[in-house]
N, C-alpha and C positions, 0 to 999 in steps of 0.2 A: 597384314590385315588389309581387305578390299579396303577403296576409300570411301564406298555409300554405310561400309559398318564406321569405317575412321569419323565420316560427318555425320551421322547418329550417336554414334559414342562423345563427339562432342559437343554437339546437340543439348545430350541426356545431362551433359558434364555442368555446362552454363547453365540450363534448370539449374540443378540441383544447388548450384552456388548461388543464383539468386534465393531459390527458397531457404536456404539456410543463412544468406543473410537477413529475409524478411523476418527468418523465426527467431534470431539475434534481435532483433529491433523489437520484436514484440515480447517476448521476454525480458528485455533489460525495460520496456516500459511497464511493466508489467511488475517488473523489482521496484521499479519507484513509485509505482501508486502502490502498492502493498507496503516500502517506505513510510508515506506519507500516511498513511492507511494507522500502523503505527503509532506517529510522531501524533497522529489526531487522538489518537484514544487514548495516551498519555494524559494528552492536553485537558480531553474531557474529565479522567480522572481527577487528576489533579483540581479541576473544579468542583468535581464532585466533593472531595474530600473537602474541600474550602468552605462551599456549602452545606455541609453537614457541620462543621467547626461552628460554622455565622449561626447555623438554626439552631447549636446546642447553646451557644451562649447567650441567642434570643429566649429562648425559653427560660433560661436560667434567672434573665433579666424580669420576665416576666411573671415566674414564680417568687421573685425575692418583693416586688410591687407589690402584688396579690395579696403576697404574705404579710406585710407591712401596714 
């Protein structure tokens, strides 16, 4: 192989390895905020369901007062 195709073909090579490292990085950052993304809506849920728990047994408190 000429060497002006050998220093374009390695050239083209070193690209390619960097943007496939930048596309590694931006994907694995990408798994972690989608991670966290997640571990968050868990969290919300889980409040949600708490709060729904506190307002049924408010109400309940407040219908037994009422009633009384």
């Amino acid at each position: 192989m000429p060497e002006v195709e050998k220093s374009k073909l390695a050239k083209l090579a070193e690209e390619t390895k960097h943007r496939h490292e930048r596309l590694k990085k931006t994907v694995s950052s990408l798994q972690e905020s989608i991670d966290f993304l997640r571990l968050s809506i868990k969290y919300l849920l889980f409040d949600l369901e708490a709060t729904k728990r506190e307002n049924a047994q408010l109400r309940k408190m407040l219908e037994e007062r009422s009633g009384s």
